[in-house]
N, C-alpha and C positions, 0 to 999 in steps of 0.2 A: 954932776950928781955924785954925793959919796958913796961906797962902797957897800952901806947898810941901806941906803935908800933904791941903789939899781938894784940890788937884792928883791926889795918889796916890792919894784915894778918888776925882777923877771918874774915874780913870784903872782903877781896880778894875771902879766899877758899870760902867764900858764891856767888859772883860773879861766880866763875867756875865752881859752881852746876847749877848756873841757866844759865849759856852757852850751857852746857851739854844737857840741856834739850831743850833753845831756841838759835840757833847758831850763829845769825843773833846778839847776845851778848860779841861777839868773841873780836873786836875789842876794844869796851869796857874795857874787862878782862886784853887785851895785853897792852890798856894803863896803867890801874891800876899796873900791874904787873911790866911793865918798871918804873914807878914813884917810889914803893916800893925799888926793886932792886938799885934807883938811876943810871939806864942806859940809855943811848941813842936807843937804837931799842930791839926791842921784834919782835919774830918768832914762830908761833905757828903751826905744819904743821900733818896733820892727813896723815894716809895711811889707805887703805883697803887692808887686807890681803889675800882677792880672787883676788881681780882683779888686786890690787897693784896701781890702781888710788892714786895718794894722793894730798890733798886741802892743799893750805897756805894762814894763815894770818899774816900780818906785822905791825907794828907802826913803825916810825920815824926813819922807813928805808930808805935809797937812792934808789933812781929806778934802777941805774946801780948795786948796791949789790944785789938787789930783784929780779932781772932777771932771772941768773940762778938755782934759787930756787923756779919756780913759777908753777902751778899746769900741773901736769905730769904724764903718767902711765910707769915707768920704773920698775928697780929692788925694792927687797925689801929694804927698809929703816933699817930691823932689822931682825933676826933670830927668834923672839918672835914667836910664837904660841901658842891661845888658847888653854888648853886643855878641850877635850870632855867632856860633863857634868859630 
């Protein structure tokens, strides 16, 4: 990776520490992160693993693509589970 480019990813993963923290940053990140990649739309989609609610954020997405992706409490997303301290 050259010089100006690890630049714009340390400069991202610092962005999606401070999402992490303030969320309301989300979309932000998902621009940067679509610019970086050189893509048209970015999908960021969280679940909670008790309730299985899960929140999405989109960029320069179609609203007919983004529909059926849009916040939901269904199945799980993934098998993952924390393990106990």
């Amino acid at each position: 990776m050259n010089p100006a480019r690890m630049h714009d990813f340390d400069g991202m993963v610092g962005q999606i520490y401070d999402a992490a923290v303030e969320p309301g940053r989300w979309r932000q990140v998902l621009e940067t992160l679509s610019d970086f990649l050189e893509g048209a739309a970015t999908k960021l989609t969280f679940q909670n693993a008790r309730t299985l609610h899960s929140e999405a954020n989109s960029v320069r997405m179609p609203p007919e693509a983004d529909l059926s992706l849009r916040s939901t409490t269904t199945r799980p997303m993934c098998s993952c589970r924390a393990s106990p301290g």
